[in-house]
C-alpha positions in Angstrom: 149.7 53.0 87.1 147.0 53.8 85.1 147.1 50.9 82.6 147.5 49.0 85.3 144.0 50.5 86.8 142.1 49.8 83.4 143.8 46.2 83.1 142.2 45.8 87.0 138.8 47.7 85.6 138.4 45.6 82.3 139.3 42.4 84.0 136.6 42.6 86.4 134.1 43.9 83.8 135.1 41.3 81.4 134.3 38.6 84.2 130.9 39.6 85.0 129.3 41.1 82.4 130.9 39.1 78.9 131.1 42.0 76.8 131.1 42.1 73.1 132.5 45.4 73.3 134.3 47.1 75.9 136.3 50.3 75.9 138.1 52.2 78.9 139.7 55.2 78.7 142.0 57.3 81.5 140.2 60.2 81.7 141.7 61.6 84.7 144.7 64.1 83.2 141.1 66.0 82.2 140.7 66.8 86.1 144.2 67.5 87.1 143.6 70.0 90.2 140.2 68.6 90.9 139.2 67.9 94.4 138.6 64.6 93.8 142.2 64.3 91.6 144.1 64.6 95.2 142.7 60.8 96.4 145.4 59.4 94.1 142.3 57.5 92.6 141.4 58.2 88.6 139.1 59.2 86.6 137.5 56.7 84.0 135.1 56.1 80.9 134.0 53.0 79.9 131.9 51.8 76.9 130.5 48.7 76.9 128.4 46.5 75.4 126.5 43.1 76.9 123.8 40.8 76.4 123.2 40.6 80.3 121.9 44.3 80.1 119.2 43.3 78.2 116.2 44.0 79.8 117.8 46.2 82.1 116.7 50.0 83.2 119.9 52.4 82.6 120.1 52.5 86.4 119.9 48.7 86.6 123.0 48.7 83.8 124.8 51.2 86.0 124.6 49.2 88.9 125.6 46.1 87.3 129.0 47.8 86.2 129.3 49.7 89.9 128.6 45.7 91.5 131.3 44.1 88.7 134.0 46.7 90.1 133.3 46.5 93.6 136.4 47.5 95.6 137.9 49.2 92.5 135.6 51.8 93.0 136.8 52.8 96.7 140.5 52.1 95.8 141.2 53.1 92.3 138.3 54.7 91.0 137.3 58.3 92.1 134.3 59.0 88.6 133.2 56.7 86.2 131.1 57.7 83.0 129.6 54.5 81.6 127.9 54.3 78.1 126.6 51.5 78.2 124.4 49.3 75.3 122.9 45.8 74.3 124.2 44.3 71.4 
């Protein structure tokens, strides 16, 4: 399941934002037993890099990443650590 999640999460990344760089990693064996573990939804870090975060506050470049993922982030998604850059 989970390279099926980060297939789903770098899809959807790669759509909106073109990346030049992009990165996720299953994070979620790190929180086994974790409240938030029990949803059946994973834990996730992504590094990416985009020229349409030029511009952009950090905030602003979170919320582009949180809008590109939509759903994913009530179905398969429980935390997401983003580092996020320009190129």
């Amino acid at each position: 399941m989970s390279a099926h999640r980060i297939a789903l999460i770098e899809a959807a990344l790669r759509a909106a934002l073109s990346p030049t760089e992009l990165t996720v990693r299953d994070d979620s064996h790190l929180h086994a037993g974790h409240a938030g573990a029990q949803s059946g939804r994973g834990h996730f870090h992504v590094t990416l890099t985009s020229a349409a975060f030029v511009g952009l506050t950090p905030i602003a470049r979170h919320r582009a990443v949180y809008a590109a993922l939509g759903d994913l982030m009530d179905t398969d998604i429980h935390a997401l650590s983003m580092r996020l850059q320009t190129p």
